[in-house]
C-alpha positions in Angstrom: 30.0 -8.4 10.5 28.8 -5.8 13.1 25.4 -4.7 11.6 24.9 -1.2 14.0 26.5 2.0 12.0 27.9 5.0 14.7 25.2 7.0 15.3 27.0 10.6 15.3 28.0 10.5 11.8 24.4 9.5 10.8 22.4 11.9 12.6 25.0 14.5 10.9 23.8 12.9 7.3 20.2 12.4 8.5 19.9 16.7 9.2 21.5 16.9 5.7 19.4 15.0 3.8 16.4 16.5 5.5 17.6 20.4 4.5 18.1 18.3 1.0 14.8 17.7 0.5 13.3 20.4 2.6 12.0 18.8 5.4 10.3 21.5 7.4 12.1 22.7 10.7 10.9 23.1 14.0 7.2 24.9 14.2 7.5 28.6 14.3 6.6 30.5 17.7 3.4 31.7 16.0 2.1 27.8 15.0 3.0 26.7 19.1 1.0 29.5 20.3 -1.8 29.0 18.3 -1.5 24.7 18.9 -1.6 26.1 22.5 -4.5 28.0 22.0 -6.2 25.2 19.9 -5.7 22.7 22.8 -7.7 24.5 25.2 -10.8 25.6 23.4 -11.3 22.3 20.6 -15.2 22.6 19.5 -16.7 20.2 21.4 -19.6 17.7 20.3 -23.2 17.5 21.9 -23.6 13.6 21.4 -21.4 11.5 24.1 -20.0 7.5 23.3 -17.8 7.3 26.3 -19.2 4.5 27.6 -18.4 2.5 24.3 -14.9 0.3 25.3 -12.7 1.8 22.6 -8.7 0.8 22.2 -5.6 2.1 20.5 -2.8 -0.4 18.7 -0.4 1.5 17.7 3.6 0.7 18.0 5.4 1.3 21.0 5.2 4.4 22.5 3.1 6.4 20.1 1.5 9.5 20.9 -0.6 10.7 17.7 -3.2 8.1 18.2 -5.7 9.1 15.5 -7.5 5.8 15.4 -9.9 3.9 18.7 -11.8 0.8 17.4 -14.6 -1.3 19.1 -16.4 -4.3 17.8 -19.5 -6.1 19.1 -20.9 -9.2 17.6 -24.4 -8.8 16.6 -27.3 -10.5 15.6 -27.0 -10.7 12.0 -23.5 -10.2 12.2 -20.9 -7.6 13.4 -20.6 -3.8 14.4 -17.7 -2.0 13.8 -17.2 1.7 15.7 -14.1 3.4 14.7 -13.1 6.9 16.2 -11.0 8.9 14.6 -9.2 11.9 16.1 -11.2 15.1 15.1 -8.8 17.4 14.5 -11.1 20.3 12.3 -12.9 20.4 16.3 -9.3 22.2 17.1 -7.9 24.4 13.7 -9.7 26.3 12.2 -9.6 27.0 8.1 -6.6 29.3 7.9 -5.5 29.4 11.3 -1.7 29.4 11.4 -2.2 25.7 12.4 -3.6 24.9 9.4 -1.6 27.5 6.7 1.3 24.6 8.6 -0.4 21.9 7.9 -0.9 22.3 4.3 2.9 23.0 3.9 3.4 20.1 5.4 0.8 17.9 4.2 2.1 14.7 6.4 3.9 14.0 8.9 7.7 12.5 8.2 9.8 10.0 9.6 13.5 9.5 9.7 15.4 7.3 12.0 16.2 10.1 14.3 13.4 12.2 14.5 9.5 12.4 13.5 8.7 15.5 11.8 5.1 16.1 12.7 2.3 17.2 11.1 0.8 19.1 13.7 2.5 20.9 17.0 2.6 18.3 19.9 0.2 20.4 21.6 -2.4 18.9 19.4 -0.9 15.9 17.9 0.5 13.9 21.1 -1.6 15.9 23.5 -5.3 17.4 23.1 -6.7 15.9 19.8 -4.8 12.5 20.3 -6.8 9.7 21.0 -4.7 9.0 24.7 -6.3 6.5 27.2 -8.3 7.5 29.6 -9.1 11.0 28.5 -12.2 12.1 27.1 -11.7 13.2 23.2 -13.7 14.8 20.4 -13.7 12.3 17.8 -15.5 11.2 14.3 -17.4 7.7 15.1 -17.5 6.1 12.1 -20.1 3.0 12.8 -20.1 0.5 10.5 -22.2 -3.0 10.1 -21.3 -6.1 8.3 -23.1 -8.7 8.1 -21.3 -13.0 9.2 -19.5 -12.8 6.0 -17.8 -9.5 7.0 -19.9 -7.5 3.8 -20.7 -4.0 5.4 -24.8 -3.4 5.2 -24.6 0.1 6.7 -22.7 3.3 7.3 -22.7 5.9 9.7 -20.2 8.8 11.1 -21.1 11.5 13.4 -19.0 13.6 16.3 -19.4 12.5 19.5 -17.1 12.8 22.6 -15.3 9.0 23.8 -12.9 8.0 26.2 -9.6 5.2 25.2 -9.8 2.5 27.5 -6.6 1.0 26.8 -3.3 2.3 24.8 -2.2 -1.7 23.0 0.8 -2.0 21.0 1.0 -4.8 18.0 3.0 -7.3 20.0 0.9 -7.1 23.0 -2.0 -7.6 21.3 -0.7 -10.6 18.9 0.6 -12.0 22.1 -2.8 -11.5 23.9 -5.1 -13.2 20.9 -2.3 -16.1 20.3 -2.5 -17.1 23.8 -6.5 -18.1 23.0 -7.6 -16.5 26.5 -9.8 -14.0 25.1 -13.7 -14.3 25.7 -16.0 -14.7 22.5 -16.9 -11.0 22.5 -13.6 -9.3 24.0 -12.6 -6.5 21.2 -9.3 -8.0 20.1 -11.0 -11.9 19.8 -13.1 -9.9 17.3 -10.6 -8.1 15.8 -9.4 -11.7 14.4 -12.5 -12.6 14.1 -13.6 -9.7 11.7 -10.2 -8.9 10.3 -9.8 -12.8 8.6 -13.1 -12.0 7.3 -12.4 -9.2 5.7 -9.0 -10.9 4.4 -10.8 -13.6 2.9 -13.3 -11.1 1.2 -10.4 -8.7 0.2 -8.9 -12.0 -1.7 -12.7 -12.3 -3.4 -12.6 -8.7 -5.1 -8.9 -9.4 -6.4 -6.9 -6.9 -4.5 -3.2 -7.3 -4.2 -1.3 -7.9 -1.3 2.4 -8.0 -1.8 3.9 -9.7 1.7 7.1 -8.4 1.2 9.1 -7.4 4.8 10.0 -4.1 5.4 13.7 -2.4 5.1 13.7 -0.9 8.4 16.3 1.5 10.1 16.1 1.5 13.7 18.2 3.3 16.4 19.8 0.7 18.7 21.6 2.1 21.7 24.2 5.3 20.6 24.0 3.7 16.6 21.6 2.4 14.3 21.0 -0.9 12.8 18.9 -2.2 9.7 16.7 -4.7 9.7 14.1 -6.4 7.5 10.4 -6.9 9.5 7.5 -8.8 8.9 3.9 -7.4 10.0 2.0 -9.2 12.6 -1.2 -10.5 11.7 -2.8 -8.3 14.2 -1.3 -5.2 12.2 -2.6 -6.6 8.9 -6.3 -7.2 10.7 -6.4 -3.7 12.2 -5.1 -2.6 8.4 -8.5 -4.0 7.2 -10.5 -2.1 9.5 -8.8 1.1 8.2 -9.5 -0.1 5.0 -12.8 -0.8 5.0 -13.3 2.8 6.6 -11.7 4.2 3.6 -14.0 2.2 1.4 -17.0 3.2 2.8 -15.5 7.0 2.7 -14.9 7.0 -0.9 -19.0 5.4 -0.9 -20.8 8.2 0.5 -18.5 10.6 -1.1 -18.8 9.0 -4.5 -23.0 9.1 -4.0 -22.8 13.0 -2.9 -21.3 13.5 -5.5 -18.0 15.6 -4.1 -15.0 14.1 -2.7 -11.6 13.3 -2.8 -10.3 9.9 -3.7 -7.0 7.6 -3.4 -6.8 6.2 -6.6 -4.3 4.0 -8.3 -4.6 2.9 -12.5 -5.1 -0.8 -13.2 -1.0 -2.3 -14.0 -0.2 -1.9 -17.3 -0.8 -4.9 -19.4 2.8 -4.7 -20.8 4.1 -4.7 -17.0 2.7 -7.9 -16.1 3.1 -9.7 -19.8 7.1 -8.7 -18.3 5.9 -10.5 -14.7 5.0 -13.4 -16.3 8.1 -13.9 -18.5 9.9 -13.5 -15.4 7.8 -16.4 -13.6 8.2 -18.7 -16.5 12.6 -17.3 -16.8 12.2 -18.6 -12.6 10.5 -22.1 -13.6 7.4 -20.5 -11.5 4.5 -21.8 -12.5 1.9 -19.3 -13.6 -1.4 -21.0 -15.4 -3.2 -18.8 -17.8 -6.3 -19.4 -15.9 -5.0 -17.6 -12.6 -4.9 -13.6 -12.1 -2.2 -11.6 -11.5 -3.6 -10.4 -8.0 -4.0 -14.6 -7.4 -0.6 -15.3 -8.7 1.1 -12.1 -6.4 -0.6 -13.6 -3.6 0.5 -17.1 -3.4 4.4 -16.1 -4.1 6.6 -16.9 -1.3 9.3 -14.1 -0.2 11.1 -16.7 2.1 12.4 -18.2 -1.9 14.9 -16.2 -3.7 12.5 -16.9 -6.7 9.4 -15.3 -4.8 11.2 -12.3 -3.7 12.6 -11.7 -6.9 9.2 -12.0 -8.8 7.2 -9.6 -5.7 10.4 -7.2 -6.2 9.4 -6.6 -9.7 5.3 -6.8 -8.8 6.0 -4.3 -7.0 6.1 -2.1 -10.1 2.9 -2.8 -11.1 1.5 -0.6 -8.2 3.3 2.5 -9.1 1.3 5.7 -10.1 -0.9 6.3 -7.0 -2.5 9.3 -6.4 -5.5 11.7 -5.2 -8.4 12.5 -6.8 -10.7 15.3 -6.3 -13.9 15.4 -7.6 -17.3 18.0 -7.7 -20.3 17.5 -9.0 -19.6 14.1 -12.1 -17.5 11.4 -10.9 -14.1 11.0 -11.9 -13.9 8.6 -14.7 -11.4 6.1 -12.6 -12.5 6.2 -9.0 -10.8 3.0 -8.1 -7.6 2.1 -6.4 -6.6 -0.9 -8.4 -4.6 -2.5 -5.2 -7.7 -2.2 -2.9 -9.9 -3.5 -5.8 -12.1 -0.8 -4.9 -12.7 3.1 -4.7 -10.9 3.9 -1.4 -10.4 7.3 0.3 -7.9 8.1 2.9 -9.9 8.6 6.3 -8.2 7.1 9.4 -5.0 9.3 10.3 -5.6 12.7 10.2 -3.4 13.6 12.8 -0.6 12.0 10.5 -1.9 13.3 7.2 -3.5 16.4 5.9 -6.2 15.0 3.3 -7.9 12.9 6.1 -9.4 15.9 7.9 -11.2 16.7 4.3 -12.7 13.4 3.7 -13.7 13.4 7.5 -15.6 16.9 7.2 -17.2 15.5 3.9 -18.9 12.0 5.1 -19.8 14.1 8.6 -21.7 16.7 6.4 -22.7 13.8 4.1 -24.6 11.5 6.5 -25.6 14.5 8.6 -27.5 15.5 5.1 -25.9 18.8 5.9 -24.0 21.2 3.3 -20.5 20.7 2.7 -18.5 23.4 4.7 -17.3 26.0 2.1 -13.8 25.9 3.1 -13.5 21.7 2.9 -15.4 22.4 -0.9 -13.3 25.2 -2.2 -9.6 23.6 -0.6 -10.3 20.4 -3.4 -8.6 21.2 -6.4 -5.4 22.0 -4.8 -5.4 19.5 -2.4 -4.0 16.3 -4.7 -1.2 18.5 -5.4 -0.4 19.2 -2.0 0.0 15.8 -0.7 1.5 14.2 -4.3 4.5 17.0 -2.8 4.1 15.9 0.8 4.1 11.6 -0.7 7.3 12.8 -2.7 9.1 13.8 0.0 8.3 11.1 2.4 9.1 8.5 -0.1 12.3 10.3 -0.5 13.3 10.9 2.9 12.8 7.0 3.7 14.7 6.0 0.8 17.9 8.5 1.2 18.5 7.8 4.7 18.4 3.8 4.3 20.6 4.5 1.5 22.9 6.4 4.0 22.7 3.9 6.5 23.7 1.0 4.0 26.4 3.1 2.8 27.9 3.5 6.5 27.6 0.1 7.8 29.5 -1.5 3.8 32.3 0.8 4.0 34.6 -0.2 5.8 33.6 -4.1 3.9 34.9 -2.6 0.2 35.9 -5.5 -1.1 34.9 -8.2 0.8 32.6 -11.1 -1.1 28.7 -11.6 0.0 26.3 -13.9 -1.0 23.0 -12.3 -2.8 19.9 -13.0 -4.7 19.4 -11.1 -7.8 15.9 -9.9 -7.5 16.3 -7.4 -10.4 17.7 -7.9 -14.0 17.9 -4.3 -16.2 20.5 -3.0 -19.1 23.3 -2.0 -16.5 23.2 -5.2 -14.3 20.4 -5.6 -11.9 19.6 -5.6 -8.3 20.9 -7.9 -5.6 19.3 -8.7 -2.2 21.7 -9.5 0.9 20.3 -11.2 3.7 23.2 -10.4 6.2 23.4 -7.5 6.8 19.6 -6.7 4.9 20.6 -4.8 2.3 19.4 -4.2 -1.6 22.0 -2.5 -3.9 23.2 -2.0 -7.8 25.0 -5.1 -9.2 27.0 -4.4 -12.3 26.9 -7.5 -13.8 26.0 -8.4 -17.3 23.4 -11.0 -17.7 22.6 -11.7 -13.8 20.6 -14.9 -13.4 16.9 -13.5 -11.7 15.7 -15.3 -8.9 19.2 -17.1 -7.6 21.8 -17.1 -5.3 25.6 -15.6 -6.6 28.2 -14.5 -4.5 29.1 -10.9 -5.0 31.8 -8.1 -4.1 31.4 -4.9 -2.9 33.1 -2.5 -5.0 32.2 1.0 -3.8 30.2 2.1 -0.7 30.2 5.6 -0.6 28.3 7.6 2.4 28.6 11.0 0.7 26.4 10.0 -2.4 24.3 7.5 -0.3 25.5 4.7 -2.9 26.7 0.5 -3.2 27.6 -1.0 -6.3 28.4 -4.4 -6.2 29.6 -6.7 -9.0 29.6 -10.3 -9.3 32.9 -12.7 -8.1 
């Protein structure tokens, strides 16, 4: 079956569902002036690291480059330097720029069109991190020692310079073809990234490998698609990650801070995972953890991506924390297996400048800047609204596209796996075209293969129902 939907009709659904869910327009004349503005008087930083070899990976042709990472083997170990973009050296607390930004709180993506959190002035110009041009940035330097444990932490402001703009596919390509010297950055991006892979597995974190729904455009139409990550996307992931870790570390020992925090899963939630292993003839021995068991399930079987389907409910309930002065009394982000703060993309997201400003001040032993202390409270509620709506926007317009491509297929048969079971039916998986949708069968058989017929596909309320033949 042809697997691209027309493009007209969906960029005519994709503007509705964005007024929908009010998806902010285009930025006001006032916000581009003062981005203008911004761009050409940033606050610049005495201390200078433009000799230091930093690249970007980022997918192809990305502009907001908030993140530049070098690593250098060392003695005892391993050196980490990550720059982030340093956006606070450009808006200024309640500068139209920023009253924007925290409406905004993140920057959205639909098919068509990326809603930005900042004007491109700033976000794909003057504070990205772009090759070849010097940038003010937050170098985060950060040791570990050969098993990949970090020893020390550091972030300051310096100026650095990109030396190289990679995309994921490059880069994967570059390290597979077993070229690289010992101490070239991406060789040690491996290097360092299994490491901390192999020590993310120690602390019980959950990975769930599932691939990603995916709409992309494809010529004048659109086309869905499941995708894997790379392994070069999930090593650069871990040196994110452990920048957030060591974020929420010195913000936890100041004593003020803002957290990403998810609860521990409900022990009634995986009791139901593990009924659902043993309904799939999956074995699951007492002795293993969850966060083991999640790991070691296989998408690739119709059992495994059944049973990571419903893990995926376990992780539901993330959220930010704010804290000044005691702790909170859960700091931890249960999935991470540790506290964690969001710190690497603050070009993309609004809370990142904040926890940037507070480890500055923190390992500078200077104050906290009133207007990062007294912003706080509100801010967990500001990006909870921003999280909403992005979750929202991604879901309703693969929805839309899924309705577009089926309808004209009303009736036809399909073969499925049902990777959810509830009270009205359940949910089926297609593989061709990639597509998950309502089943309204009684008593669906989790974890195998049925055929199924489409019985409604309907663009206008963005829904499938399918029953089983």
């Amino acid at each position: 079956m042809r697997l691209i939907a027309d493009g007209a009709a969906l960029r005519a659904g994709f503007d509705g569902i964005r007024a929908e869910l009010g998806v902010p327009p285009q930025f006001s004349q006032q916000v581009l002036e003062a981005a203008d503005s911004a761009a050409k008087s940033p606050r610049l930083p005495s201390s200078d690291l433009t000799d230091i070899g930093f690249v970007t990976i980022d997918p192809p042709g990305s502009m907001d480059l908030d993140q530049a990472l070098h690593l250098e083997r060392r003695p005892a170990g391993y050196r980490v330097r990550y720059a982030i973009a340093d956006v606070a050296a450009f808006v200024q607390p309640g500068d139209p720029v920023d009253l924007e930004a925290h409406l905004r709180g993140e920057t959205l993506y639909s098919p068509d069109l990326r809603t930005p959190l900042h004007p491109p002035a700033l976000g794909e110009a003057a504070a990205s991190l772009l090759p070849d041009q010097p940038r003010p940035a937050l170098v985060w330097t950060i040791d570990l020692d050969a098993d990949g444990r970090q020893t020390e932490v550091d972030v300051v402001r310096a100026m650095v310079r990109s030396r190289a703009r990679l995309d994921y596919e490059g880069a994967q390509a570059t390290i597979e073809s077993k070229t690289l010297p010992d101490d070239d950055v991406l060789a040690l991006l491996a290097e360092v990234g299994k490491l901390r892979e192999a020590l993310e597995v120690e602390r019980g974190a959950v990975s769930l490998r599932l691939p990603e729904q995916e709409v992309d455009a494809n010529g004048n139409g659109f086309r869905l698609r499941y995708r894997a990550p790379l392994p070069v996307e999930d090593w650069n992931a871990q040196i994110s990650l452990l920048t957030g870790m060591a974020a929420a570390g010195l913000m936890l020992d100041a004593g003020v801070g803002v957290l990403r925090t998810l609860p521990p899963p409900d022990p009634g939630a995986v009791a139901m995972l593990r009924r659902s292993a043993a309904a799939l003839d999956v074995q699951w021995p007492e002795s293993l953890s969850y966060q083991a068991f999640v790991r070691g399930l296989d998408p690739a079987t119709d059992a495994g991506a059944a049973l990571l389907e419903l893990a995926t409910r376990l992780l539901r309930g993330a959220g930010y924390t704010a804290f000044d002065g005691a702790p909170p009394e859960h700091v931890e982000h249960s999935a991470v297996a540790a506290a964690y703060a969001h710190a690497t993309a603050p070009l993309r997201r609004l809370v990142d400048r904040y926890v940037g400003e507070l480890c500055v001040a923190v390992c500078s032993g200077a104050a906290v800047p009133e207007w990062v202390r007294s912003a706080l409270p509100t801010l967990p509620a500001v990006m909870a609204a921003s999280d909403h709506r992005a979750h929202a926007l991604e879901r309703a317009c693969i929805d839309l596209v899924e309705a577009v491509l089926l309808a004209p297929h009303v009736g036809e048969t399909f073969e499925a796996a049902v990777v959810e079971r509830n009270q009205h039916g359940g949910v089926v998986q297609l593989r061709n075209p990639p597509v998950r949708a309502r089943c309204e069968t009684d008593h669906l058989p989790l974890g195998e293969r049925i055929e199924v017929r489409l019985q409604q596909a309907d663009p206008a309320t963005r829904s499938l129902v399918f029953a089983r033949t």
